[in-house]
N, C-alpha and C positions, 0 to 999 in steps of 0.2 A: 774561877767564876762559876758558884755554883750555878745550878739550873732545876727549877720544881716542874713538874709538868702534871695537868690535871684532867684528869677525865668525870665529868659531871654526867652519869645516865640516866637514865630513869627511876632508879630506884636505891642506885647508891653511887657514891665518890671515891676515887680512887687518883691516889696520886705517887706519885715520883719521885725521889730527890736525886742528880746525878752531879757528876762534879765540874760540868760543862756542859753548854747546849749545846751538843756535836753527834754524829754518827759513832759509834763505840764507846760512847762517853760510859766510865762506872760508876753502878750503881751505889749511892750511896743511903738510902732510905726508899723504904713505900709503906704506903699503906692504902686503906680502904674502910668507910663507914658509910652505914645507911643514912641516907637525906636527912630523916628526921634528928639524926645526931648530931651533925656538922656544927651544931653554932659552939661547943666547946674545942674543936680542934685545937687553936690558938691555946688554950688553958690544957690541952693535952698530948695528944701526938705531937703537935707540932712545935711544942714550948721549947724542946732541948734538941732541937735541929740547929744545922748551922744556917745562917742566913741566905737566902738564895737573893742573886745576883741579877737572877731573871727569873721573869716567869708565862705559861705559854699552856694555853688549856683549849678544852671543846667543852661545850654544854648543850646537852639536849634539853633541860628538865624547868628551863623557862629565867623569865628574867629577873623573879623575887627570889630563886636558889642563887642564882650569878651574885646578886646583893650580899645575899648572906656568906658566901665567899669570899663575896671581899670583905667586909666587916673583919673576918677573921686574916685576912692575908695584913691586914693593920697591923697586925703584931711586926712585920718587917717596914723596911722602910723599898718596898718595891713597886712598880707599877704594874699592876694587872694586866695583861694580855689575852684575846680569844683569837680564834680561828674560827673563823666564818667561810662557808661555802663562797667560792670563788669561781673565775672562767676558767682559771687556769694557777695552778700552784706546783711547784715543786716539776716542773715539768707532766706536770698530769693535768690534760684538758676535761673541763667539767662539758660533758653533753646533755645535761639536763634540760627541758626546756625554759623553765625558768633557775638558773645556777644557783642564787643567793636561797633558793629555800629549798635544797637540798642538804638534810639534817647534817649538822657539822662532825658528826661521831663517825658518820658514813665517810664524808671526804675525806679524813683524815687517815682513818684504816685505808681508804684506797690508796694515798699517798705509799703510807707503809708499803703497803703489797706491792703495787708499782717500782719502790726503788729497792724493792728486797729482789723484784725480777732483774731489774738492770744489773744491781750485784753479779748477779748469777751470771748476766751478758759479759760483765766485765773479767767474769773467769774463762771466759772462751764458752758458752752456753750460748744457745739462738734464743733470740729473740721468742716472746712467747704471750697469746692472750691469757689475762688469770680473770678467772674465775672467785672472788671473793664470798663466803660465807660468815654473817655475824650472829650467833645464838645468846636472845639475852631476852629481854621482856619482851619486845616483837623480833621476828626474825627479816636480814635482808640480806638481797642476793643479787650481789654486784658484777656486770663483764667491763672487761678493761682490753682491748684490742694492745696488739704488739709495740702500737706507737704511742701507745699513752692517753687513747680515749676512753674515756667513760660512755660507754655505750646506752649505759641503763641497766634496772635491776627493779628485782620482786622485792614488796614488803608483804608480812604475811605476819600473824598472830604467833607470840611463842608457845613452846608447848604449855606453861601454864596459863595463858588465856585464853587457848584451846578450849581448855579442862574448865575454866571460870563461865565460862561464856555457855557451854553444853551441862553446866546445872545451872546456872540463872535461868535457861528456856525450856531446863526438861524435866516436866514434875517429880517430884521421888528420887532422881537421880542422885545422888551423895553416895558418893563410891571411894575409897584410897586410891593412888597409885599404884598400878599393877606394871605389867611386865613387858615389852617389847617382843613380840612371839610372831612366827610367821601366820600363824592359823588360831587365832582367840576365842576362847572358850568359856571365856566370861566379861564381864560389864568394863571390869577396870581393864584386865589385858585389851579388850576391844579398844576403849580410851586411849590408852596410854601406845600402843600400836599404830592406833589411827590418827593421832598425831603426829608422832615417830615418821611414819611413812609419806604423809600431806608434807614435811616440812623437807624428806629425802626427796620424792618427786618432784615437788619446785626447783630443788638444785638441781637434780638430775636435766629436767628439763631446758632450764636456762644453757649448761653446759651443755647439749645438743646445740642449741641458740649459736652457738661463742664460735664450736667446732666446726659448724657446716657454714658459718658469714667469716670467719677468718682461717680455715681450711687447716687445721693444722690444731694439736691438742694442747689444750688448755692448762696452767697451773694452774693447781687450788689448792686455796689456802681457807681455813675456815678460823675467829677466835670469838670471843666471846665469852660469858661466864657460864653456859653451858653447851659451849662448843664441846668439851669433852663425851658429854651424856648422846650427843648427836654422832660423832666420828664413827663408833663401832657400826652404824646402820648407812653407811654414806656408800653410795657407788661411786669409784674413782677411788687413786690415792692421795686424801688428802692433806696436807702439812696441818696439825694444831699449832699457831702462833698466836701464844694467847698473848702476849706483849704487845701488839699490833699496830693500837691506837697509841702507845708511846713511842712504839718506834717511829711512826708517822709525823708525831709533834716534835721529836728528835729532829728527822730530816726539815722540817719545815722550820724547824728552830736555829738549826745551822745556817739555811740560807737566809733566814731572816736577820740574824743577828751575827752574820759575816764571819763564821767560825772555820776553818778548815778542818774537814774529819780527818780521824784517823789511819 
């Protein structure tokens, strides 16, 4: 019973093919294209796949990209599924104040994070709040308490909209990317630094947040598609799991569609 799972961002799509919708399930296919390429999938990546069985996605990037996905998921004979922010999924309670419009890209990464802790519980590990970071076209930063609440979290500009947004308002400014340095001694290291740091700070910050209301240290986990470029500057040690958001659609796929994991 195959299983596709998709992730719809902000700026590009990325999907899954595994051979079950289960925890452990193997990889059998992925891939990734930018928005504006998606309407040949069906006529390319996806033509010489094997049929999936099921299918189980998040989208941030509105409801005429969700359209054109499915347009293209016609090539199978399956019914479309999303993930919508919820009260409560997967044993992860939403604390948001309003739950349904808390971006579904988010809830789903928390799922992941969430049962990739309990994992851990279930090897003989305590119990533990995590701390989530996502680096991608804005950045957010999720606390998740020991029992499985969502506490709340920062949204904050990625570092390329940092950079977009300080020459749209700052005359003359058009500078390269420069270098992440303690002490900048020009325009672009100052840039590229100065976001570096604004986007460390907010994490750092929050994980004080998590530590001193749940008394005890936090995991963190950071993914995203430039979660890498952030890791080396990050206080704390933090896991890169850039899978995150599949593995979240995993878990939430299993208990939807009544699979026992592995």
């Amino acid at each position: 019973m195959t299983f596709l799972a998709i992730d719809i961002g902000n700026t590009r799509l990325k999907w899954t093919l595994y051979d079950a919708p289960r925890v452990g399930a193997t990889l059998l296919a992925h891939g990734a294209q930018f928005l504006e390429n998606i309407d040949k999938l069906a006529e390319n990546e996806w033509q010489s796949l094997p049929a999936p069985s099921l299918m189980l996605g998040c989208n941030v990037a509105g409801e005429a990209v969700r359209y054109r996905i499915e347009e293209q998921l016609d090539l199978w004979d399956i019914q479309p599924t999303w993930v919508y922010s919820s009260t409560e999924e997967a044993g992860l309670t939403n604390g948001y104040d309003h739950p349904t419009r808390l971006g579904s890209d988010r809830w789903v990464a928390m799922v992941g994070a969430y049962r990739r802790m309990l994992r851990a519980v279930a090897e003989g590990a305590p119990a533990r709040p995590v701390v989530l970071v996502m680096v991608g076209t804005a950045v957010t930063v999720e606390a998740i308490d020991p029992q499985g609440r969502f506490l709340g979290g920062f949204i904050l500009p990625g570092h390329g909209m940092m950079l977009r947004a300080l020459e749209s308002g700052t005359a003359g400014l058009r500078v390269p990317t420069g270098e992440v340095v303690p002490f900048p001694t020009n325009t672009s290291d100052g840039l590229t630094s100065g976001g570096t740091y604004a986007i460390a700070g907010a994490v750092y910050r929050m994980t004080e947040h998590l530590r001193a209301t749940c008394q005890c240290e936090p995991l963190l986990y950071m993914t995203g598609g430039a979660g890498w470029k952030m890791l080396p500057h990050m206080s704390g040690q933090f896991e890169l799991v850039e899978s995150l958001i599949f593995d979240g659609l995993l878990e939430i796929a299993q208990q939807r569609f009544g699979l026992a994991g592995s």
